[in-house]
C-alpha positions as CSV (number, residue, x, y, z in Angstrom):
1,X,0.0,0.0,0.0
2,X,1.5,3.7,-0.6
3,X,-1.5,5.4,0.7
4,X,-0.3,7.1,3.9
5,X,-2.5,6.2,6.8
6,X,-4.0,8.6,9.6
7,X,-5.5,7.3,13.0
8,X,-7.6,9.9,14.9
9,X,-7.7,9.2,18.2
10,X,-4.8,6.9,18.0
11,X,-2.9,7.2,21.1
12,X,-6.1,5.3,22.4
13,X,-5.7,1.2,23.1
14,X,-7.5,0.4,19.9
15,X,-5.4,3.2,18.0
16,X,-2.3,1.8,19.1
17,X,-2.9,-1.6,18.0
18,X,-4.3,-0.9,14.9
19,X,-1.0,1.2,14.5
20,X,1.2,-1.6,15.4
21,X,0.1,-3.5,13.2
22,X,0.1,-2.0,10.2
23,X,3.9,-1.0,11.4
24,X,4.6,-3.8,11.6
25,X,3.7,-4.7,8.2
26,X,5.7,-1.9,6.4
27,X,3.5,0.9,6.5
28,X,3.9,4.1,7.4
29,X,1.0,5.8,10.0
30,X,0.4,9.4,10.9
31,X,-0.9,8.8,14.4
32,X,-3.2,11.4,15.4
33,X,-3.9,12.6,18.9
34,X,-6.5,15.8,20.7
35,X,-2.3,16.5,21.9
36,X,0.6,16.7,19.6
37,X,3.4,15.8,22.4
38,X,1.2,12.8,23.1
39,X,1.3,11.8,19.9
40,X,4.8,11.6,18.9
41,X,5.6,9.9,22.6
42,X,3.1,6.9,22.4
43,X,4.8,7.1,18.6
44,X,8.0,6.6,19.6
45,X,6.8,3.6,22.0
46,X,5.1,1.8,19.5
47,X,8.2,2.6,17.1
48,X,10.9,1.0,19.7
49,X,8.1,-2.2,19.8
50,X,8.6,-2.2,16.3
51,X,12.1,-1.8,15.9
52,X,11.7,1.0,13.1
53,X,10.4,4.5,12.6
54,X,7.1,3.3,10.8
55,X,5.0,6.0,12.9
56,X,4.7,9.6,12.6
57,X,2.9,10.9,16.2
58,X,1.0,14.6,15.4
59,X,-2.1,16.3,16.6
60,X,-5.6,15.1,14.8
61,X,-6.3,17.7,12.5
62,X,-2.5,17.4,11.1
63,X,-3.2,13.4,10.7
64,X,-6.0,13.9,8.8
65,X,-4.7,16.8,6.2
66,X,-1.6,14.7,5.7
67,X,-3.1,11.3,5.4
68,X,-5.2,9.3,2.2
69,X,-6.6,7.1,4.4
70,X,-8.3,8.1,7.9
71,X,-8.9,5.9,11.1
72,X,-11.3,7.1,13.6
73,X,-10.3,5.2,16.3
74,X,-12.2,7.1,19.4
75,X,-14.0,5.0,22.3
76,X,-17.3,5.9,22.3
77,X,-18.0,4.7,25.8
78,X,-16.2,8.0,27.0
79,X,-20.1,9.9,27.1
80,X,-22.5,7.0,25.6
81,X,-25.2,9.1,26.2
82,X,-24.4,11.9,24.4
83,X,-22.0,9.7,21.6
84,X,-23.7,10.3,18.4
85,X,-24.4,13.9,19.1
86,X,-20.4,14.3,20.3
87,X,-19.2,12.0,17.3
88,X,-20.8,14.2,14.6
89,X,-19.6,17.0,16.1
90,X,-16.1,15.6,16.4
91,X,-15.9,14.5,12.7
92,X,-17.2,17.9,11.2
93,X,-14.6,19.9,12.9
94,X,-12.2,18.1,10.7
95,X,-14.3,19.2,7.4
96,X,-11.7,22.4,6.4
97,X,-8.9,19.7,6.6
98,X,-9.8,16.5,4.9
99,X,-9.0,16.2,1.5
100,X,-11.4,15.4,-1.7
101,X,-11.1,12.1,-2.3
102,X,-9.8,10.7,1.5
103,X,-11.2,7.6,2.5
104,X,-13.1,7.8,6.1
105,X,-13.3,5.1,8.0
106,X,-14.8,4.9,11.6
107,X,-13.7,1.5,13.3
108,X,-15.4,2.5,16.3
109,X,-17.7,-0.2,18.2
110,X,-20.2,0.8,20.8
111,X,-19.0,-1.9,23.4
112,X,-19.8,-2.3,26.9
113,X,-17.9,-4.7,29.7
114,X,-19.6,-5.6,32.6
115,X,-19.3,-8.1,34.8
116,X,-16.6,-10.1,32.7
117,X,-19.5,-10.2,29.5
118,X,-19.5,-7.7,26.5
119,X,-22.3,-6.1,25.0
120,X,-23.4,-3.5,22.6
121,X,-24.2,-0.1,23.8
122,X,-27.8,0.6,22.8
């Protein structure tokens, strides 16, 4: 793939994963986070796991602008009640940045754990 990848939210658990992993596999990830300092730290973690500089740690909006591909990798159990109000308002704010033609993917799942089970937040 020569695409170049951007996680939003990816300083997160399911960020980082998904970050690793496609390190891992040769590509090279613009890891976004709401701080830029944040960003390039869990970067360099995730790079020294690797073994390589693969990932590129930056604020959100800078992830997005300079990315083909976008990630939103956000936990919505952070305010499920107000999610889908919060999430639209998150995305738009990321309009004046995002380039014709990126592709948008939200990987985000609406999981609950309780009591040892999962379940989907309704």
């Amino acid at each position: 793939m020569t695409a170049k990848i951007g996680l939003i939210g990816g300083t997160g658990p399911q960020g980082q994963g998904i970050a690793l992993r496609f390190g891992l596999a040769g590509e090279k990830i613009n890891l976004g986070s709401r701080q830029e300092e944040k960003g390039k730290r869990i970067a360099q973690e995730l790079n020294e796991k690797i073994g390589k500089d693969m990932i590129i740690g930056m604020e959100n909006s800078q992830a997005v602008a300079e990315s083909d591909i976008v990630l939103l990798t956000i936990p919505i159990s952070k305010d499920p009640e107000n999610a889908e109000k919060w999430l639209v308002e998150f995305v738009q704010s990321f309009n004046d940045v995002l380039k014709p033609g990126t592709i948008f993917v939200d990987v985000t799942v609406p999981l609950v754990f309780e009591k040892g089970f999962v379940g989907l937040h309704t």
